[in-house]
N, C-alpha and C positions, 0 to 999 in steps of 0.2 A: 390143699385148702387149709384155711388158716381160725383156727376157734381161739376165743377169748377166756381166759378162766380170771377169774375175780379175787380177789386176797380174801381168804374166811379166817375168820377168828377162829373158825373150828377148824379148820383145816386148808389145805393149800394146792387147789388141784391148775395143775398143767396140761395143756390141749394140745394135742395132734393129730396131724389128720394123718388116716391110713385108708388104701385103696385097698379092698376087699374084692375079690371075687370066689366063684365057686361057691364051701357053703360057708364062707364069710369071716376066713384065714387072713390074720392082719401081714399085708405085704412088706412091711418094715416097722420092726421091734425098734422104740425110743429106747435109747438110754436111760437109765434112774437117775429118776432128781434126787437131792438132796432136803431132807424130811427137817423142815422147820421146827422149831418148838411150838409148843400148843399157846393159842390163842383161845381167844372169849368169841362166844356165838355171835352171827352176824346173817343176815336176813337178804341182804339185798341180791337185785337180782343180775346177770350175766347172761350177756348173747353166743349163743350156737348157732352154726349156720351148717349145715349137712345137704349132700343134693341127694336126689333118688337114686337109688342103688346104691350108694356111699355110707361109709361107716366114718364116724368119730371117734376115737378113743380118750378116754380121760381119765387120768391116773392123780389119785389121791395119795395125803401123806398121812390117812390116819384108816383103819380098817372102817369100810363098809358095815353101815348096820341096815341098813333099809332102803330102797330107791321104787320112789313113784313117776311115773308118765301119764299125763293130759290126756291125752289122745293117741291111742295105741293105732288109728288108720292110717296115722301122720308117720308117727314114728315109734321104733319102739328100746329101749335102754336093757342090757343086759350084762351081769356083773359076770365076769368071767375070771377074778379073782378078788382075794378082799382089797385090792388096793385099785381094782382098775374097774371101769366101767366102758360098754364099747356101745356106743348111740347110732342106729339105722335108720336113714330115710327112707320112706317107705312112698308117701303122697309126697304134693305139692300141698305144704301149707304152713301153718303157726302151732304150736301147743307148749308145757311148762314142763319142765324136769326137776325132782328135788331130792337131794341125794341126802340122809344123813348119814353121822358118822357111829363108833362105841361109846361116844362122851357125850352125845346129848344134839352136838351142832350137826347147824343143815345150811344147805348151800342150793338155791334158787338159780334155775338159767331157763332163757327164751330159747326154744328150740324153732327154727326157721326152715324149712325143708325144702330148698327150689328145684328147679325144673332140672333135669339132666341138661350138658352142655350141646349147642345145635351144629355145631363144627365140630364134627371129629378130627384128631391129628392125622387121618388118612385123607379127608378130604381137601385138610390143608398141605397135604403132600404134593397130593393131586396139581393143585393150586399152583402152586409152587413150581410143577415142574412143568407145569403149560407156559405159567410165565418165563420162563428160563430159555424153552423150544423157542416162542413167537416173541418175544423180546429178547434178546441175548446182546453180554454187553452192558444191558441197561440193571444197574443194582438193584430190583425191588424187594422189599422186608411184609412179610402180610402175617397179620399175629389175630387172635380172635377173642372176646372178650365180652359177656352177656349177650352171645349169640350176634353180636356184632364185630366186623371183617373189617381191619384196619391197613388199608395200604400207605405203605411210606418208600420212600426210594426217590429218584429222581430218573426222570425221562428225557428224550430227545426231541419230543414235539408232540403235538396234544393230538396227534393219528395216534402215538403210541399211549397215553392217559386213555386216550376212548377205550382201546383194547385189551387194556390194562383193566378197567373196571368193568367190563363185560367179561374177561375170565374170571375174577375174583366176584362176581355177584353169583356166581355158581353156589358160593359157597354160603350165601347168607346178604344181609346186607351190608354193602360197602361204606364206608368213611374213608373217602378221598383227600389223603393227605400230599399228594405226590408234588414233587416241583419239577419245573421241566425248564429245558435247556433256556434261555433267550432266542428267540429266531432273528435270523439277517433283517433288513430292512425291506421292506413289500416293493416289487419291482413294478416300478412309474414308466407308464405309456403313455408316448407321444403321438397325438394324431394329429395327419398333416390332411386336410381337407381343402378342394379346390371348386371352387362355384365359378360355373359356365353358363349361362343365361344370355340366349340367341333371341332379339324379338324382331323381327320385319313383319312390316304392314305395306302396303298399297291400295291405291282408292284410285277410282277412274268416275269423273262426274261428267253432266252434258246436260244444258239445260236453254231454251230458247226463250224469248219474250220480245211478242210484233206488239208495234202500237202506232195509234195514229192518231196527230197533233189538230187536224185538219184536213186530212185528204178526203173529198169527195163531201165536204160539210159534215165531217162524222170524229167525232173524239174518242178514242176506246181502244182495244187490245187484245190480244190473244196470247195466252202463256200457258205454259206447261203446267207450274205450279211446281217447279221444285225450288225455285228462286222467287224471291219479292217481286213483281212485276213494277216501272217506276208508275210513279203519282201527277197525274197530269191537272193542271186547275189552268182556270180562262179568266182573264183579267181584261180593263177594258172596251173598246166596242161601242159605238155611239150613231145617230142615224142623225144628220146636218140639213134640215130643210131649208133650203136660200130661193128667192123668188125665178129664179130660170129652171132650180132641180134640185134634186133631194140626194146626197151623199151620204150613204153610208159605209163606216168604218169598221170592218169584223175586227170582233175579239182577237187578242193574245192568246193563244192556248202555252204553255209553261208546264214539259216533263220533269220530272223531278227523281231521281235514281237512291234508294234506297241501298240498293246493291250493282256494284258497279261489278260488270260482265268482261270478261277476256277482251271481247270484241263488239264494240259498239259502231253502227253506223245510222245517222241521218241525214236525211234527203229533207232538204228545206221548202224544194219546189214542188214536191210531194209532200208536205206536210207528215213523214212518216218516218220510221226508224226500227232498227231491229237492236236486241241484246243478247249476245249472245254469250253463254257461259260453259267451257270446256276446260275440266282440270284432271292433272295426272300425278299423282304424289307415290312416293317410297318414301320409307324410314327404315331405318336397322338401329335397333338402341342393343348394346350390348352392356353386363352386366359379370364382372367375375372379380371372387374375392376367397385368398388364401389363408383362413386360420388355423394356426398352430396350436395345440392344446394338448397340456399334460397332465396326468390323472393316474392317482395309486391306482395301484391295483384293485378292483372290486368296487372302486364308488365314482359316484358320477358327477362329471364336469359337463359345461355350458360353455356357451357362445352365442353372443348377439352384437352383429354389427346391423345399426338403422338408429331406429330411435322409436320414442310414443308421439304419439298427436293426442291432441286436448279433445274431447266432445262433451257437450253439455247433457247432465238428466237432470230430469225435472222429480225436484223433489216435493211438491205439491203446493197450491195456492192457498191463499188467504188473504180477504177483501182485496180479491181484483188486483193483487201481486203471485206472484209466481218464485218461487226459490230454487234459484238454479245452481248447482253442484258442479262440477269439474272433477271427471273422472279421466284416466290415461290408459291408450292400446298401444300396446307394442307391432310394430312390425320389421322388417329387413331380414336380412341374414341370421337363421338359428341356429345349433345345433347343439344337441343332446344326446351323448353318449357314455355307455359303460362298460370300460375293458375289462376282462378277465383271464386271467394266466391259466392255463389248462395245465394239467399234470402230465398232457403229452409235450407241452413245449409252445402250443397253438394259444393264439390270441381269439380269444370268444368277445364279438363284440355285438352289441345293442348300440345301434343308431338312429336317430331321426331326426335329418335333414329334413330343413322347410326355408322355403324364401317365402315373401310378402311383400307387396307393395299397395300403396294410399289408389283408389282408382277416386278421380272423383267424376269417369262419366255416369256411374252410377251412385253417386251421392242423393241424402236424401236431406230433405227440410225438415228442422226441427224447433219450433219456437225460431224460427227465421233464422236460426245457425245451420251451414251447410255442414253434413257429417258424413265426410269419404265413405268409400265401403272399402272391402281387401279384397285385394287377388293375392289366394296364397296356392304355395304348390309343396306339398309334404311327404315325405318317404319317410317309414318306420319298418326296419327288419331287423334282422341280428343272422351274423357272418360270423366263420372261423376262418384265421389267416393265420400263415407263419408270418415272424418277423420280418417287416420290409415288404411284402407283400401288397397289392392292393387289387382294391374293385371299383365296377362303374355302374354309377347307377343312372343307366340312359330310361332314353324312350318315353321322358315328361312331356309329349307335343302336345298343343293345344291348337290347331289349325279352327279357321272361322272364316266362311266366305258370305257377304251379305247384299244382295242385289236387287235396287228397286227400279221400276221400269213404271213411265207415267206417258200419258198421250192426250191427247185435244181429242174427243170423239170426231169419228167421220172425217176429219181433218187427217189427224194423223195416221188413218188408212191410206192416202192417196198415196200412187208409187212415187219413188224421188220425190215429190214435195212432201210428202207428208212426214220425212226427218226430220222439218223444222217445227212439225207441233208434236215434236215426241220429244221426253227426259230419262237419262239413265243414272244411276249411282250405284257403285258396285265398290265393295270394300272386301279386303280379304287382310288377316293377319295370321299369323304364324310364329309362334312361343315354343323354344324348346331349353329342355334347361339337363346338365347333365351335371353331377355331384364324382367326384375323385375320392377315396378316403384309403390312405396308407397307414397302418399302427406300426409301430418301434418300441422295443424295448430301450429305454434310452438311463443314464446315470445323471445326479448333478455335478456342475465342475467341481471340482476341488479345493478344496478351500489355499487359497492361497496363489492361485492360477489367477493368470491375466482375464480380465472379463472384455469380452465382445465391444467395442464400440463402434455408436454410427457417429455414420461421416455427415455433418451437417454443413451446408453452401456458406453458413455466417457462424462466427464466432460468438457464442454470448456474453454479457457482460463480464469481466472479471471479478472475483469474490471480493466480499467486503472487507476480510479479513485473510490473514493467514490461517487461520485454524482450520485442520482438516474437518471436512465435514461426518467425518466418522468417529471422533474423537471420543463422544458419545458410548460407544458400540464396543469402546477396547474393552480385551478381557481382565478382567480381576482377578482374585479368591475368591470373593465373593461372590461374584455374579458367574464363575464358571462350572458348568455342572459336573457332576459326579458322573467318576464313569457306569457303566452301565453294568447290572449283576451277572454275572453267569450262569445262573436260575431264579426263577422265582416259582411262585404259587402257581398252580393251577388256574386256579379261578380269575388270580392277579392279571395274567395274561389273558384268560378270555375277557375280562372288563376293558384292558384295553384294545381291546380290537374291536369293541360293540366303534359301529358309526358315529360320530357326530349331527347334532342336533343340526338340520339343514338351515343354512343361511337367509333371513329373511331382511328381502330390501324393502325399504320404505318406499311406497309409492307406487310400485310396481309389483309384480306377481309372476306365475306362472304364463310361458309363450300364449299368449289370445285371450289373456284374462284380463279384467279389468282391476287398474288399482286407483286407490282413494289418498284422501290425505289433501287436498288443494280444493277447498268450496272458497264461491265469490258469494258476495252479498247478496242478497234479495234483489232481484231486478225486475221491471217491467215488462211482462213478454211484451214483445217487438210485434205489429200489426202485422197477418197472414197478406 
């Protein structure tokens, strides 16, 4: 410990600190200064700082006549010969020392008494020799100073800083100065994902319509009711009175077909006719698409192949105008995922595939704009794979069978005939959709490596110029960066590793949200 003595006129005292123990035997005898010539009295005052349990000494160059203390709880001053004075802390506090000398002069100091130290050198031993076991190799220096634990060294990576400042909080509190190695570059995962999308429907219809033009003087029909029956009207028709007899002329009757049937037949001499309507349809629409996506380590990439559709909201009226908005929904192919390198070597992955499509048989009316609905199909898990590795994520069926059956009462009871006053429609579909996903630990080329090119059927135009179109992009001095440090900060590197602030597109939003940015003008809603 280090004490301050003041230059006296009266005298000229020099501070040392000595460690005292037992009953309070100075541990190391100073040297004699050398005894100035006498000076004129001087008053001002001088700071002592002493901790508890610890002694000061302070050696004068002119005999001791007298020595007062402030506060004897604090501390207390004892002349142990005429030249020397030896000062004890005793409390934790503040109080004044005033020493005169055989001439007259006195000399003032603040005596300061702090706390005993909170780190012993054994517990910094301690310290020391944990870090040395569990880090080895790794230089670290830990020094202690108003009860605060000062790490410095440099580390191999911030597993060993964490472990680093959990030993050494042992000892009090730490001041994390350490720098640690630079780490490699965070290994980029490429996911190769495959979308299979199976859809087959079938539909079986059967539908009759009897009508009659004029057989038996009667105009009228008999249908099922799953088809438009046609429209029959009589034109025509006149009664010719001449003096031998009266002629008359029947009406025209005129069917008229609304919906024209597989198989139509009429009978002209029967004034009668049947329609008849049998259909049988398949489809199979298939649907598959390969995207490739690469993604650091730990943060999350996207994919959307489709697009938005436009749908109007109504942003509310005023006199008998209506203000209509233009918002946009995303649908088609999604996919949202987040690699993570595990400390075993394994790929932890969060996925959530979704397809989507515009249905518009269930569209709805809105202010007279029609506004599709979605059919979406969505998977959300998380897998662990090796390298190269992949999984299936089957079993999305959507099967739907739908069957309406209609009949003529009474009619279409009777056996064999009564087929033809009966209708059937029967639909059936069948949706199944299966997602592929393979992760890879993958590199980027090289700088300097030939890059990939596609093969395109046409040539494009030739440039306008000879300048390469990179010419832009050469390196400099200027523009080429510095190579990278060998260590830095602690802290420096966790700052860079915090995420980036997530991309936000205009217009558009998160999968099935809606986004803004496109209103039309005030318009007249359109009549219901």
């Amino acid at each position: 410990m280090r004490a301050k003595a003041g230059i006296s006129i009266a005298c000229f005292c020099a501070l040392s600190v000595v460690l005292c123990a037992g009953l309070g035997l100075k541990a190391q005898t100073p040297p004699p200064l050398p005894r100035p010539a006498a000076v004129p009295n001087q008053d001002s005052a001088n700071e002592l700082s002493v901790g508890v349990g610890k002694s000061v000494l302070v050696d004068c160059t002119r005999p001791i006549a007298r020595v007062a203390m402030g506060l004897g709880d604090v501390a207390e001053a004892q002349a142990i010969s005429p030249y020397e004075i030896m000062v004890n802390g005793k409390a934790p506090g503040e109080t004044s020392l005033i020493i005169w000398d055989t001439r007259g002069g006195r000399q003032f100091f603040n005596i300061t008494v702090r706390t005993g130290p909170a780190v012993s050198s054994d517990n910094l031993d301690a310290v020391r020799r944990e870090l040395s076991i569990e880090l080895p190799g790794q230089p670290l220096k830990i020094t202690s100073e108003n009860s605060m634990i000062f790490l410095r060294g440099t580390v191999k990576d911030l597993n060993s800083s964490a472990r680093a400042v959990q030993i050494a909080s042992t000892a009090g509190k730490v001041v994390n100065l350490l720098n640690v190695n630079v780490p490699p570059a965070d290994p980029q995962i490429l996911l190769k994902v495959r979308f299979a999308s199976v859809d087959r429907s079938k539909a079986k219809q059967l539908g009759i319509n009897l009508f009659s033009t004029g057989l038996g003087n009667t105009v009228g029909g008999v249908t099922t009711g799953q088809f438009a029956p046609p429209f029959i009207t009589s034109s025509g028709g006149s009664v010719t009175q001449t003096t031998t007899s009266t002629i008359v002329t029947p009406p025209t009757n005129t069917a008229t077909f609304s919906t024209e049937g597989n198989f139509l037949a009429l009978f002209p001499g029967l004034n009668a006719g049947a329609e008849i309507i049998a259909l049988e349809s398949k489809g199979v629409v298939e649907v598959l698409a390969e995207p490739n996506i690469v993604a650091v380590n730990g943060r999350e990439a996207s994919f959307l192949a489709g697009g938005e559709y436009p749908y109007p909201v109504a942003q509310g009226s005023s006199g008998g105008t209506t203000a209509i908005s233009i918002s946009f929904k995303e649908y088609g192919i999604r996919l949202n995922f987040i690699p993570t390198v595990t400390p075993r070597g394994t790929i932890r992955l969060q996925v959530a595939p979704e397809v989507s499509a515009l249905d518009f048989a269930d569209a709805v009316d809105i202010s007279g704009f029609d506004v599709p609905a979605i059919t979406t199909r969505r998977v959300k898990t998380e897998v662990e794979l090796n390298d190269g590795q992949s999984f299936v994520l089957g079993g999305l069926l959507d099967n739907n069978e739908t069957e309406t059956f209609e009949k003529v009462p009474f009619l279409g009871d009777i056996p064999i005939l009564g087929k033809f006053f009966q209708s059937m429609q029967r639909n059936r579909t069948n949706t199944e959709l299966i997602v592929i996903v393979t992760p890879e630990i993958v590199a980027p080329i090289a700088a300097g490596s030939a890059l990939p090119e596609l093969k395109f059927p046409t040539k494009f135009l030739p440039p306008n110029s000879g300048i390469p179109m990179n010419t832009p992009d050469a390196k400099t001095a200027e523009n080429t960066p510095a190579p990278a440090p060998a260590t830095i900060p602690v802290e420096k590197l966790i700052e860079s590793m915090r995420p980036e602030a997530p991309l936000i597109i205009e217009g558009g939003g998160g999968f099935g949200t809606s986004g803004g940015g496109i209103s039309s003008a005030p318009t007249s809603a359109p009549p219901q």
